[in-house]
N, C-alpha and C positions, 0 to 999 in steps of 0.2 A: 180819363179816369183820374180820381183825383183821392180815393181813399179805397185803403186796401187794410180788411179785416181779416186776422188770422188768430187761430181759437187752436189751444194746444189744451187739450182736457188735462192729459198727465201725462208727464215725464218721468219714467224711472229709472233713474241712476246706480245701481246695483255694483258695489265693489268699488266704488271710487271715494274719498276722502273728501270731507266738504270741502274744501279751497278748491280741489281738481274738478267737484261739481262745481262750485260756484263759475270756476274759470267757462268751464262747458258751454253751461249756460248762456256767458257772457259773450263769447265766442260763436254762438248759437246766432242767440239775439243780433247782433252785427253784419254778422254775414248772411243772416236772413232779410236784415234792412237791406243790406245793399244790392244782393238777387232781385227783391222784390221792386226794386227802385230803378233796378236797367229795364227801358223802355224798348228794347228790342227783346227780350223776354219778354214783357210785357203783354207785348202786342200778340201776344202768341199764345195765351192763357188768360186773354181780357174777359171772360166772361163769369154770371155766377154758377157757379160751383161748389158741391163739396166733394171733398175727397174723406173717406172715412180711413182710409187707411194705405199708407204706403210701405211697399218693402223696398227699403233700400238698399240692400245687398250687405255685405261686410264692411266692416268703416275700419279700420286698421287706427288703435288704440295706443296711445304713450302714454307715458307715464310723466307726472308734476304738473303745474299750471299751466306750460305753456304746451303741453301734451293736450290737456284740457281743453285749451283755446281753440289748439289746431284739429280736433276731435269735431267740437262745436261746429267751426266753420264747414268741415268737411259734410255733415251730415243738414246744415243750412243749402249747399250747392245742391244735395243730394235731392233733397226737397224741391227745390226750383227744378231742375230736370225734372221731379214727377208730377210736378203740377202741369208739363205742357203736354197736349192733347195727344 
């Protein structure tokens, strides 16, 4: 497999400050490249698919940017877990 499309209709950020979104985001984005890029998850969710909707439980919240970041990431792993079968 050599390309991997991932379609986020919308994101709603509700109560967080744009820098703490932006951070989110950015933290999102990265840790969702890097989930999607280990090849031993990979192999485990290689097919196509959509998922119209995950729940992924409680994601435990800080506060400032780097609250943000670690937000992002947490809910990028969250995703990789729900994508495997």
């Amino acid at each position: 497999m050599s390309r991997i499309r991932v379609t986020i209709d919308r994101l709603v950020l509700k109560g967080f400050e744009a820098g703490e979104r932006k951070a989110l985001v950015e933290g999102l984005q990265g840790e969702l490249s890097r989930v999607l890029a280990d090849p031993g998850g990979r192999a485990k969710w290689a097919r196509s698919h959509r998922t119209p909707l995950l729940r992924l439980g409680a994601m435990p919240l800080e506060p400032g940017l780097s609250g943000g970041r670690k937000s992002g990431g947490g809910v990028a792993r969250a995703i990789g877990r729900g994508l495997r079968p």
